[in-house]
N, C-alpha and C positions, 0 to 999 in steps of 0.2 A: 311382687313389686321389687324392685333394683333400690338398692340405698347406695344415695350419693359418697362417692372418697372419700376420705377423710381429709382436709385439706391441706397438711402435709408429707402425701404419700407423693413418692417420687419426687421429693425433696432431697436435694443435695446438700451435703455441707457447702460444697464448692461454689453452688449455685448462691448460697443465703451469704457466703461471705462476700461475693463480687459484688453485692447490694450495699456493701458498708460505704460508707461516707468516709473520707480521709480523715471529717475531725472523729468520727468514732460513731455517728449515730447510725439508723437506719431510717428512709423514707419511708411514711405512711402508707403513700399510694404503692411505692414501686413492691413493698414488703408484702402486702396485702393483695396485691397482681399474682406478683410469686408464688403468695397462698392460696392462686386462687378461693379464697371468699369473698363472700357478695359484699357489694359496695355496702349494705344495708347493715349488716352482720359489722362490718366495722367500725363504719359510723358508730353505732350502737354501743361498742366497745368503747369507742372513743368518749365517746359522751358522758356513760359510766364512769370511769376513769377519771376524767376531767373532775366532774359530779366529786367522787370519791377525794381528792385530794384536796379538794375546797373550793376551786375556781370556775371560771366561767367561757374561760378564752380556750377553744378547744384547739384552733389555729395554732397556738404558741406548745401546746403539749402533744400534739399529732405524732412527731418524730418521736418524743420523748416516749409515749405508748408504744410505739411500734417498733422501737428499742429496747423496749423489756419485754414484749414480745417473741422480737431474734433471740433475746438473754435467756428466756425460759425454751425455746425450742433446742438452741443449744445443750442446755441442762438436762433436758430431757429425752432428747431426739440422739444427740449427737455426744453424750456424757462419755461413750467409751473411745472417740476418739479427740478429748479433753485436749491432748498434746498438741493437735495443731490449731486450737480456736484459743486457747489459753490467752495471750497475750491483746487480740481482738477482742474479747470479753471484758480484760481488762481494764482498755480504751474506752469500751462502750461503757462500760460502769461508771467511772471518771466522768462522759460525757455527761452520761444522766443526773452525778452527782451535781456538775456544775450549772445542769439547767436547771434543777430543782431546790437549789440551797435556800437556805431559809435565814432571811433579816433578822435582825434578835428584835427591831422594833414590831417585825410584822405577826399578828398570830398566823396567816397563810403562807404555805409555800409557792415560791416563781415569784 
């Protein structure tokens, strides 16, 4: 029996950065295209996630997932060549920070 890729083999840096959004995030769909995984597989994650953070609107946190996503593949995939994502991590950190702050009135975040 053949086992499927792993879904970020032949993954480029170059490839996962042209996916950034100018304000910093990355797209759910277009990141998860890239990684070739199944629609199913993501949703899935996305759900968890949402789930995990306390909310319910999975629409509103979609990028947000799929921006720490790119942030952990970098870390992991792409960690020895740090010097050219460095600054793009950055950004995308930032972004996530300002999607996800938290109200002092609110106990959930977003």
């Amino acid at each position: 029996s053949s086992s499927s890729p792993s879904p970020s083999v032949g993954l480029s840096l170059t490839g996962l950065i042209n996916l950034q959004a100018a304000d910093g995030s990355w797209n759910f769909k277009q990141l998860f295209n890239l990684l070739k995984v199944a629609e199913a597989s993501s949703q899935k994650g996305l759900k968890d996630f949402v789930s995990f953070i306390g909310s319910s609107d999975e629409s509103k946190f979609a990028d947000v997932f799929a921006t720490l996503v790119a942030l952990n593949i970098l870390n992991q995939k792409f960690k020895s060549e740090e010097e050219e994502w460095e600054l793009i991590g950055d950004k995308a950190q930032l972004w996530v920070k300002q999607k996800t702050r938290c109200k002092p009135d609110q106990k959930k975040c977003g």
